[in-house]
N, CA and C of each residue as an Amber inpcrd file, in Angstrom:
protein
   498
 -64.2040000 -41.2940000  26.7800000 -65.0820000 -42.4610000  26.8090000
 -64.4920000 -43.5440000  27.7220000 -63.0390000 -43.5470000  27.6680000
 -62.5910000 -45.0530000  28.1350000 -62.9710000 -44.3790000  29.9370000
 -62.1860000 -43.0590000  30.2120000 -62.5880000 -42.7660000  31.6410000
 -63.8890000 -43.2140000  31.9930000 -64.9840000 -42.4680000  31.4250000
 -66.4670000 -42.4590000  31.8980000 -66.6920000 -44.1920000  32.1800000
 -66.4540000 -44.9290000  31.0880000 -66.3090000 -46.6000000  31.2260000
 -65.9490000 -46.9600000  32.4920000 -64.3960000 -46.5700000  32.6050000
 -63.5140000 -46.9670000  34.1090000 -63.9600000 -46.6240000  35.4930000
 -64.5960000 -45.3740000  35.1920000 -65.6960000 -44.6220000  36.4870000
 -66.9300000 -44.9160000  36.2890000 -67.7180000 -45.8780000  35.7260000
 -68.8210000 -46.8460000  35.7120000 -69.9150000 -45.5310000  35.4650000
 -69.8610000 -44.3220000  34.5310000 -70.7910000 -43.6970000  34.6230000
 -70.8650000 -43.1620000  33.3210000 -71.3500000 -42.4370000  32.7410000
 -72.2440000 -42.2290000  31.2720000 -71.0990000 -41.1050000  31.3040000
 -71.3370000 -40.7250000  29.5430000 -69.9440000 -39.2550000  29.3610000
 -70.7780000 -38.1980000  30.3580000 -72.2030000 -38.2410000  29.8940000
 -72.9420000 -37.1290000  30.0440000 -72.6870000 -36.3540000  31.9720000
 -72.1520000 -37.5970000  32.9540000 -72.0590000 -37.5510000  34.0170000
 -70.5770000 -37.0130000  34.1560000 -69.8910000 -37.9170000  33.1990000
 -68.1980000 -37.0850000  33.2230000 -68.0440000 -35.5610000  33.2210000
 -69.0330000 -35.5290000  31.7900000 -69.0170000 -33.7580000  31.7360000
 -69.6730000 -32.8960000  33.1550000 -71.0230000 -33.4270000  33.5670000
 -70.8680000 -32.3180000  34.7770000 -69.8040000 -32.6620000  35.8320000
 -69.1590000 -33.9820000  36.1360000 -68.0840000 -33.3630000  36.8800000
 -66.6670000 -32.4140000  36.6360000 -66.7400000 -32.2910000  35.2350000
 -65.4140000 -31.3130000  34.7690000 -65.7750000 -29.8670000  34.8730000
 -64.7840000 -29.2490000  35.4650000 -65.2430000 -27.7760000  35.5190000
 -65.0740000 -26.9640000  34.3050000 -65.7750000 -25.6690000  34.5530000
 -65.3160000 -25.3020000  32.7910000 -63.7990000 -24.8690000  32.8320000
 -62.9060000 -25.0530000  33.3090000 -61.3140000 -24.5230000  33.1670000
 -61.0740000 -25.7170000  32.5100000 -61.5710000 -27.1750000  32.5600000
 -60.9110000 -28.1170000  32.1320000 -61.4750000 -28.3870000  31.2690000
 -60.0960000 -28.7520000  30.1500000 -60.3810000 -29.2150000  28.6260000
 -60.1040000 -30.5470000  28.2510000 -60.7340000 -31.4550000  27.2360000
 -60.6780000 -32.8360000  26.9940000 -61.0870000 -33.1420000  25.6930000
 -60.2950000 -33.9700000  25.1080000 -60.5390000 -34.1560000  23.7890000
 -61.2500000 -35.8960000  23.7280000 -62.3130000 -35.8710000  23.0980000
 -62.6300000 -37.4280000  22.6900000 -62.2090000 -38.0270000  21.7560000
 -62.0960000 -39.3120000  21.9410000 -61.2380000 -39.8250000  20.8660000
 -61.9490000 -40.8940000  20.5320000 -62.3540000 -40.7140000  19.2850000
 -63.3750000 -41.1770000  18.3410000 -62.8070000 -42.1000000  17.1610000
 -62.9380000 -43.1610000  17.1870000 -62.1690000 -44.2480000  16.2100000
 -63.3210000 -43.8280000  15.1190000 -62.6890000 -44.4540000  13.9320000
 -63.3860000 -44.9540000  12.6550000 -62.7870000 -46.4090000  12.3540000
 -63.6510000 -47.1060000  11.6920000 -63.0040000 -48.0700000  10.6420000
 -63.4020000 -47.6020000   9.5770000 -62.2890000 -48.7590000   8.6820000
 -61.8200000 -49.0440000   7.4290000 -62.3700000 -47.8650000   6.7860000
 -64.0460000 -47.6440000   6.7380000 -65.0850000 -47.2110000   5.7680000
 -65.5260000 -45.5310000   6.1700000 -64.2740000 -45.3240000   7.2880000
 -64.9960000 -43.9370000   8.1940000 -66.4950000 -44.0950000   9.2240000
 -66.4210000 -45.3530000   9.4290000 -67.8410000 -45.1360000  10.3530000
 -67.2880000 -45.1630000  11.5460000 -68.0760000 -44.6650000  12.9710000
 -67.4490000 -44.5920000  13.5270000 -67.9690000 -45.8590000  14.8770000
 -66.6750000 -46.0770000  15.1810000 -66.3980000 -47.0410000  16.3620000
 -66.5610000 -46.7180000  17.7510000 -66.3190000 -47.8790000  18.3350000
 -65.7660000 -47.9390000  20.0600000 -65.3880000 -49.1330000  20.2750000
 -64.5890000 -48.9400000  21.5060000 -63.8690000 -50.4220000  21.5170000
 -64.5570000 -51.0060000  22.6550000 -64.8040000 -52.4280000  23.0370000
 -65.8290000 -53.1890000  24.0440000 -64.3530000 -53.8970000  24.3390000
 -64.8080000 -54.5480000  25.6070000 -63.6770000 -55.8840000  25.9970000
 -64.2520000 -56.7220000  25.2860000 -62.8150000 -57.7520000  25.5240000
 -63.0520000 -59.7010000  24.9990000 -63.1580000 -59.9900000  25.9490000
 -63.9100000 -60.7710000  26.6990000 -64.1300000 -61.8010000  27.7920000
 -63.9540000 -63.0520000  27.4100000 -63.0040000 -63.8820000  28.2090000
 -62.6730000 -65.3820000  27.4220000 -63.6790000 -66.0360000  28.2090000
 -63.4840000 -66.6130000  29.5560000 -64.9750000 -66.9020000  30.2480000
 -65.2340000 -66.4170000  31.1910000 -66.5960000 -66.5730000  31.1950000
 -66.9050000 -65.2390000  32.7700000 -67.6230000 -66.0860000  33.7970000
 -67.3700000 -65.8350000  34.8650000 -67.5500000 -66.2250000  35.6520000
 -68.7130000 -65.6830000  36.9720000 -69.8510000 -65.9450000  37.5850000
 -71.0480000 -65.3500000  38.3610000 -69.8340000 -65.4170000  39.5370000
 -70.7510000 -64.4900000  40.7980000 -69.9220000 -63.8940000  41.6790000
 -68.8410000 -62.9780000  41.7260000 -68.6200000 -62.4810000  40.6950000
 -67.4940000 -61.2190000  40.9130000 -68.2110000 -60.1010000  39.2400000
 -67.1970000 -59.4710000  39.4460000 -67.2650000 -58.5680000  38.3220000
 -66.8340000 -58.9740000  37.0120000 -67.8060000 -59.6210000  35.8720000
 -67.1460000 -60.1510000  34.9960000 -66.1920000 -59.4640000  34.4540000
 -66.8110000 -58.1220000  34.4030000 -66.6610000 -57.1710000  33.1870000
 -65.1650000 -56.2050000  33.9650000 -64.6720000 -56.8040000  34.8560000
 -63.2820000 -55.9870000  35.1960000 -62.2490000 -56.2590000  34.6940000
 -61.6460000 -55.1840000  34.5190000 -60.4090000 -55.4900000  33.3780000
 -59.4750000 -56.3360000  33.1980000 -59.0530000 -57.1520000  34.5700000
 -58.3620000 -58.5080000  34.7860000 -59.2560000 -59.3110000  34.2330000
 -60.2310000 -59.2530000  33.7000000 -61.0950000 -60.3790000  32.6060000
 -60.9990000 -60.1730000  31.1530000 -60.1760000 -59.2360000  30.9510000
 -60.1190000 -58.6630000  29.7270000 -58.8350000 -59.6000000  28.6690000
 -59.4160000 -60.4360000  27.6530000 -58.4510000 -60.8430000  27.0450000
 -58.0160000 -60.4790000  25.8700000 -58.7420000 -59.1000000  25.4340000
 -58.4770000 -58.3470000  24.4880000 -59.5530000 -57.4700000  24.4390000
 -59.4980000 -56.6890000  22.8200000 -61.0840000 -55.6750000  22.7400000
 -61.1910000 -55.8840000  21.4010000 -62.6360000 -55.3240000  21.2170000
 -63.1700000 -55.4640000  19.7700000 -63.9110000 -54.1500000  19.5170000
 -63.5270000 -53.4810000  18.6040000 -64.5140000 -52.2340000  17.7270000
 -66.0440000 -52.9520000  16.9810000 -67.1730000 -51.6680000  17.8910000
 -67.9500000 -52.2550000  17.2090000 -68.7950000 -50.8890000  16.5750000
 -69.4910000 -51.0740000  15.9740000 -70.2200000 -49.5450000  15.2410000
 -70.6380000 -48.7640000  16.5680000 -70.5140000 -47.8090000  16.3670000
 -70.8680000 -46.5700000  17.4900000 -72.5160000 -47.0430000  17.8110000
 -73.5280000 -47.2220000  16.7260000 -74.7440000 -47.0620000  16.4010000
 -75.4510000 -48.6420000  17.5080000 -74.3950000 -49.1300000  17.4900000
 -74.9750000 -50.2850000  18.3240000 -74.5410000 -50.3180000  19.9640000
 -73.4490000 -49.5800000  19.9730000 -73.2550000 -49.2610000  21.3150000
 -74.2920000 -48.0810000  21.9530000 -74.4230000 -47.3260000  21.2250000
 -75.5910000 -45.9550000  21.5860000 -76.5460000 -46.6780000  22.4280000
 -76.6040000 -46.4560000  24.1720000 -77.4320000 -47.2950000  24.9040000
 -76.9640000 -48.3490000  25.6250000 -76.3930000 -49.0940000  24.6230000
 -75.8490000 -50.5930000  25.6160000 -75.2570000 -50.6170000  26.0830000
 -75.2540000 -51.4750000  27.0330000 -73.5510000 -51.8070000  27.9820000
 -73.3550000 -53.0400000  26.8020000 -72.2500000 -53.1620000  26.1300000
 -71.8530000 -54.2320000  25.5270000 -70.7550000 -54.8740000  26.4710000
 -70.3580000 -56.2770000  25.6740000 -69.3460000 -56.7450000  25.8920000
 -69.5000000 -57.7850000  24.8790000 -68.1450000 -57.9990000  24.8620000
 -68.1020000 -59.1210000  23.7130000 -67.2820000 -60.6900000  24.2220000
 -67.5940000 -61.5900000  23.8040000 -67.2640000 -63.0850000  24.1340000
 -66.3350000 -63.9040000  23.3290000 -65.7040000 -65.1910000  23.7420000
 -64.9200000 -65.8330000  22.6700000 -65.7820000 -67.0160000  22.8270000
 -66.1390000 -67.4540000  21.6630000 -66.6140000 -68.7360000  21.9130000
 -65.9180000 -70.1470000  21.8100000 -66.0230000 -70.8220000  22.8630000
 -65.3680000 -72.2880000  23.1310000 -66.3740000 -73.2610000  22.8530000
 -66.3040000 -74.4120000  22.2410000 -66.9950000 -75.1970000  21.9260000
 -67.8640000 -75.6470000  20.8180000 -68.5220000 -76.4010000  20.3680000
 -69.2620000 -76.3550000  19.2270000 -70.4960000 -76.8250000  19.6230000
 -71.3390000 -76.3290000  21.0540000 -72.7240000 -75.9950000  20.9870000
 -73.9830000 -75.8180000  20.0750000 -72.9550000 -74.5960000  19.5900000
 -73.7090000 -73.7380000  18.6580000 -73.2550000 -73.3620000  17.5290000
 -72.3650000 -74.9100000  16.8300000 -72.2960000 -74.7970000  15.5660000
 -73.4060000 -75.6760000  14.6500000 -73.7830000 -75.0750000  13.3680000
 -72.5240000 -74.2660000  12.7480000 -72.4390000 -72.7910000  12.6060000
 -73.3240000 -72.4860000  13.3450000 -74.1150000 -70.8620000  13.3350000
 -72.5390000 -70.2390000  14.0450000 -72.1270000 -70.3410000  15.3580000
 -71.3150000 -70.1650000  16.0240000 -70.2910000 -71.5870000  15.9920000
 -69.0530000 -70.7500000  16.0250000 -68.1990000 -72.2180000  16.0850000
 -66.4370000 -71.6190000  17.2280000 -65.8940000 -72.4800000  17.6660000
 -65.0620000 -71.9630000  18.0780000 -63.8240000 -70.7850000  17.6390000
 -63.4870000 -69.9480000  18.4360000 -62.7250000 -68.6720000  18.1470000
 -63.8240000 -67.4210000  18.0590000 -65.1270000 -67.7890000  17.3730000
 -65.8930000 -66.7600000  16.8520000 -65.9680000 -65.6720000  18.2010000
 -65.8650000 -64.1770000  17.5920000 -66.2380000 -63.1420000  18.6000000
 -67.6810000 -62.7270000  18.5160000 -68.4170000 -63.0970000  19.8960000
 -69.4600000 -63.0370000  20.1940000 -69.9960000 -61.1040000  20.7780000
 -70.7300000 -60.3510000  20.0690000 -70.9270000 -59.2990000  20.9090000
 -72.5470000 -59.2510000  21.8530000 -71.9080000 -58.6820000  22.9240000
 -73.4080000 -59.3810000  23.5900000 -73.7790000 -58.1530000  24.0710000
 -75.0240000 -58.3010000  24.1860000 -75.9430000 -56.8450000  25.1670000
 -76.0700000 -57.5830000  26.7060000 -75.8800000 -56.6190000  27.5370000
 -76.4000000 -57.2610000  29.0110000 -77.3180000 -56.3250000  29.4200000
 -77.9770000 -57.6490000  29.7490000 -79.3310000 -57.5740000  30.3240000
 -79.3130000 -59.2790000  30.9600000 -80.7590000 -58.8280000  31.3590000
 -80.9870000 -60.0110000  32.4170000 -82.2520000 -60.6460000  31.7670000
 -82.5240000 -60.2750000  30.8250000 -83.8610000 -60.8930000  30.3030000
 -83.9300000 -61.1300000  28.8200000 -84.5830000 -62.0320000  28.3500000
 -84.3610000 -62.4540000  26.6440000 -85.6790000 -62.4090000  26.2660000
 -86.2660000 -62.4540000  24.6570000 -87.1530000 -62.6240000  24.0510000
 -87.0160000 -63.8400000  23.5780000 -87.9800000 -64.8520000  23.4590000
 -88.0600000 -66.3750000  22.7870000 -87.0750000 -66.0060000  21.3870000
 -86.1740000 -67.3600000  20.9260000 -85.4990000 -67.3440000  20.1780000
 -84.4000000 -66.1100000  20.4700000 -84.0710000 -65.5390000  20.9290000
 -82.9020000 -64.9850000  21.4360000 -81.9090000 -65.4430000  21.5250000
 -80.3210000 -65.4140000  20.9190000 -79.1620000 -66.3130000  21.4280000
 -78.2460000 -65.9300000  22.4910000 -78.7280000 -66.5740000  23.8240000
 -78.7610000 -65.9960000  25.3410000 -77.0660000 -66.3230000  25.5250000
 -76.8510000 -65.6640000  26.8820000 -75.4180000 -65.8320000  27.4330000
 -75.6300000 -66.4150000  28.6550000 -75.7580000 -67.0660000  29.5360000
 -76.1910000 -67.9470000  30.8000000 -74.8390000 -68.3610000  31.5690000
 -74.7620000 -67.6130000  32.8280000 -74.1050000 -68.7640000  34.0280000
 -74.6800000 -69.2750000  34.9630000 -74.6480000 -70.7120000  34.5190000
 -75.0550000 -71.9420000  35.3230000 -74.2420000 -72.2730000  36.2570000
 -74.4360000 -72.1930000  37.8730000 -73.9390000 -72.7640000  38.6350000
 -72.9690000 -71.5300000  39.1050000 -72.6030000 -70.3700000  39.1070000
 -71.7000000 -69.3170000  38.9450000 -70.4880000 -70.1520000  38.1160000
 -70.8260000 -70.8350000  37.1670000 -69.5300000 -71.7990000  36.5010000
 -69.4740000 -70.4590000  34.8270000 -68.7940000 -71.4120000  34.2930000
 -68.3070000 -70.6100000  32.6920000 -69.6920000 -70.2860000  32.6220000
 -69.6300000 -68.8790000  31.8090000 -70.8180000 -68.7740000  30.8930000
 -70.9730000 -69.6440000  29.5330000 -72.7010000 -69.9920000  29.2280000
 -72.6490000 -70.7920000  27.8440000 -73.8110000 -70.0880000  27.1770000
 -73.6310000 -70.2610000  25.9050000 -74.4150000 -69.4330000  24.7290000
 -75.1920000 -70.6550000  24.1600000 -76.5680000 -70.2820000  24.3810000
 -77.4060000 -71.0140000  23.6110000 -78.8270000 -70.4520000  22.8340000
 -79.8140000 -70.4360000  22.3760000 -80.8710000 -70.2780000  22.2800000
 -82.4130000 -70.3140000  22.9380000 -82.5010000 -69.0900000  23.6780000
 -83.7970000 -69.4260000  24.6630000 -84.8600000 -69.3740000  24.1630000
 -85.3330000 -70.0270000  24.9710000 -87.2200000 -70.5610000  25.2870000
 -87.5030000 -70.1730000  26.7380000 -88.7680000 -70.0510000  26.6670000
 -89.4640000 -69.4750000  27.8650000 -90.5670000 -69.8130000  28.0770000
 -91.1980000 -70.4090000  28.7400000 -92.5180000 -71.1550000  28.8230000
 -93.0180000 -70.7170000  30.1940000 -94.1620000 -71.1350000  31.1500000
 -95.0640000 -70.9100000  31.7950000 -94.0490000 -70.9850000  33.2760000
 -93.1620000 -71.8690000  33.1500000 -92.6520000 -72.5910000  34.1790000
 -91.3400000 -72.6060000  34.4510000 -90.8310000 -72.5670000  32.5750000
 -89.0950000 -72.7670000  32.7100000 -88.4060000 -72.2010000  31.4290000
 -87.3090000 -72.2660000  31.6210000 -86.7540000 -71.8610000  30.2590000
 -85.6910000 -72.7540000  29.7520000 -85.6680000 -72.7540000  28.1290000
 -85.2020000 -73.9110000  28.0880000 -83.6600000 -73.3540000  27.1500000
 -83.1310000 -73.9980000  27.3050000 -81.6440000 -73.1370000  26.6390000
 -80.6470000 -74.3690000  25.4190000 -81.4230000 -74.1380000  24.2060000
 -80.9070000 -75.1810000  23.2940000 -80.2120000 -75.0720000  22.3630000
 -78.9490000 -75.7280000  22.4870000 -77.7230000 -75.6020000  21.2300000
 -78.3660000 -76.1100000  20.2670000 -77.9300000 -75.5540000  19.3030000
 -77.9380000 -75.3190000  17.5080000 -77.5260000 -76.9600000  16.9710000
 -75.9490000 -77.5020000  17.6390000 -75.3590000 -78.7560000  17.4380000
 -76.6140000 -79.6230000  17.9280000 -77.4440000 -80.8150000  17.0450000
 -77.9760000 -82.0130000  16.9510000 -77.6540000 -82.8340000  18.1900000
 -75.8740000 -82.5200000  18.2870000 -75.4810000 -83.5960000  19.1940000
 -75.0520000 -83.4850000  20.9700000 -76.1580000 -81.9780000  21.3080000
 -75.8070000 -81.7050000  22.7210000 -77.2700000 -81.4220000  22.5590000
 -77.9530000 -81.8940000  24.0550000 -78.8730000 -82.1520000  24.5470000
 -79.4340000 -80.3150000  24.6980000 -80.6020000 -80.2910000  25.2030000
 -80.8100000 -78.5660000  25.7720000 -81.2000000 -78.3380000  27.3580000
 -80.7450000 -77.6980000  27.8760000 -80.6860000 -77.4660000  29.3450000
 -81.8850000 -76.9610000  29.7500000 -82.5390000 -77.8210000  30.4410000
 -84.0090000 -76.7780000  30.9770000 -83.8530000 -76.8620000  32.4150000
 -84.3430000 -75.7160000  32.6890000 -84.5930000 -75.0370000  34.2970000
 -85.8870000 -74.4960000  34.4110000 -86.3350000 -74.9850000  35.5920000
 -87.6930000 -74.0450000  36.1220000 -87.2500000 -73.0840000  36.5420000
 -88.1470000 -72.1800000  37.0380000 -88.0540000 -70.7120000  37.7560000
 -87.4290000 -70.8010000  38.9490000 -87.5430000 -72.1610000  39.8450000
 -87.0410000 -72.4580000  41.2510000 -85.5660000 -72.8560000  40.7230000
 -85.3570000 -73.4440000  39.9820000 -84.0030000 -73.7620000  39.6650000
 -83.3400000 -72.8570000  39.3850000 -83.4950000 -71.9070000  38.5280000
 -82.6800000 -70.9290000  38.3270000 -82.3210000 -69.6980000  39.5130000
 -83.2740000 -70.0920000  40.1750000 -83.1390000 -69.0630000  42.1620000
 -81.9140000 -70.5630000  42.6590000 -82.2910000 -71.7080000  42.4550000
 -81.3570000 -71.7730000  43.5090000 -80.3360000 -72.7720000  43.0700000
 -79.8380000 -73.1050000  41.8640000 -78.4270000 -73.7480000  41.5050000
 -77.4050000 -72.2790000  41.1560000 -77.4840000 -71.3100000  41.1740000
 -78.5930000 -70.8210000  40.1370000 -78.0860000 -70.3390000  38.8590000
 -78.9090000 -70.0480000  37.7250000 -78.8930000 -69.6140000  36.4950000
 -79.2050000 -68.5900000  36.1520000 -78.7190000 -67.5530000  35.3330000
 -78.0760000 -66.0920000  35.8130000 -77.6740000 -65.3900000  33.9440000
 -78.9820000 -65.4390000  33.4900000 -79.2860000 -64.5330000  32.0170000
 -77.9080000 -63.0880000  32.5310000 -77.0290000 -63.0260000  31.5730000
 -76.1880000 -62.1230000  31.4350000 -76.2600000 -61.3100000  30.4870000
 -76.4140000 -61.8100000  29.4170000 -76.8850000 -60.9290000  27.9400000
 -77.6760000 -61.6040000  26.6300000 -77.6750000 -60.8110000  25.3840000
 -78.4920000 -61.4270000  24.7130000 -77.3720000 -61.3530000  23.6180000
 -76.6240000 -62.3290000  22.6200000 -75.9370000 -62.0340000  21.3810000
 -76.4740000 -61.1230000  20.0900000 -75.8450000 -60.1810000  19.9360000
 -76.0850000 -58.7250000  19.1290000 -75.9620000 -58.8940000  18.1660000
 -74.1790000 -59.3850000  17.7950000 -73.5430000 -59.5710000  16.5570000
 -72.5270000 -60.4280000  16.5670000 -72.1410000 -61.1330000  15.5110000
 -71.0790000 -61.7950000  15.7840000 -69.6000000 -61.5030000  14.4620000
 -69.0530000 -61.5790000  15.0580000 -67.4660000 -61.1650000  14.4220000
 -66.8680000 -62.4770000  14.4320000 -66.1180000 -62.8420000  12.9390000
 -65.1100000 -63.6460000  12.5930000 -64.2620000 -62.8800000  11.8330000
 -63.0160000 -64.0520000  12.1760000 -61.6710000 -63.6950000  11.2430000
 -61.7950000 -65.2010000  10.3480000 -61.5820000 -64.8130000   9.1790000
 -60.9990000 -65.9730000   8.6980000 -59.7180000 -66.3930000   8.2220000
């Protein structure tokens, strides 16, 4: 799994390049309960214009159920700030799906400006979308369709699940 990951291609593609002389064992985590896992990166902040998701961005990893990876490209986030408390609060591990597109009420991943990514709650209207923290005391970011072509603003994923330690 971690190869097929590192060579940016599905197992199913690994296997036809192995010939049948060559043998390989998968290595299949469980947690605690026997279900079974995979491990995603931590991304502390990511940044538009390069490859977020390369391993020099990697500030750790997180196991998440097999059943939710089946399909996705995941990755998972640290969250800085209190945006989006008290739902999200700082330290919390964010797991995100990428994609480039959200459903209303979705809790989006956005880089504004190719600057840090920020996690908020989207809206989507005729014209613009509007991206609003949870916290009372931070305003919500709206962009038209032209704005987001040209400061620009850059839907990365949608939040899946979220993981704390306490």
């Amino acid at each position: 799994n971690e190869l097929a990951y590192a060579m940016n291609i599905s197992i199913e593609e690994l296997l036809k390049l192995l010939n049948k002389n060559q043998t390989f064992e998968l290595n299949i985590k469980t947690d605690a309960l026997g279900n079974p896992v995979v491990s995603i990166p931590i991304l502390g902040t990511v940044k538009a214009g390069y490859d977020y998701l390369a391993q020099e961005n990697w500030i750790g990893a997180v196991d998440v159920d097999k059943k939710l990876a089946d399909g996705n490209e995941l990755f998972a986030l640290k969250v800085h700030g209190d945006s989006m408390s008290p739902v999200l609060i700082e330290d919390d591990i964010v797991i995100i799906k990428k994609q480039d597109d959200f459903e209303n009420g979705d809790i989006v991943v956005a880089i504004v400006n190719g600057d840090e990514a920020t996690i908020k709650k989207g809206k989507k209207s005729e014209n613009s979308i509007l991206l609003q923290p949870l916290n009372p005391s931070y305003e919500p970011l709206i962009f038209t369709y032209d704005e987001m072509k040209t400061i620009p603003v850059k839907i990365i994923g949608i939040v899946k699940q979220l993981k704390r330690e306490f």
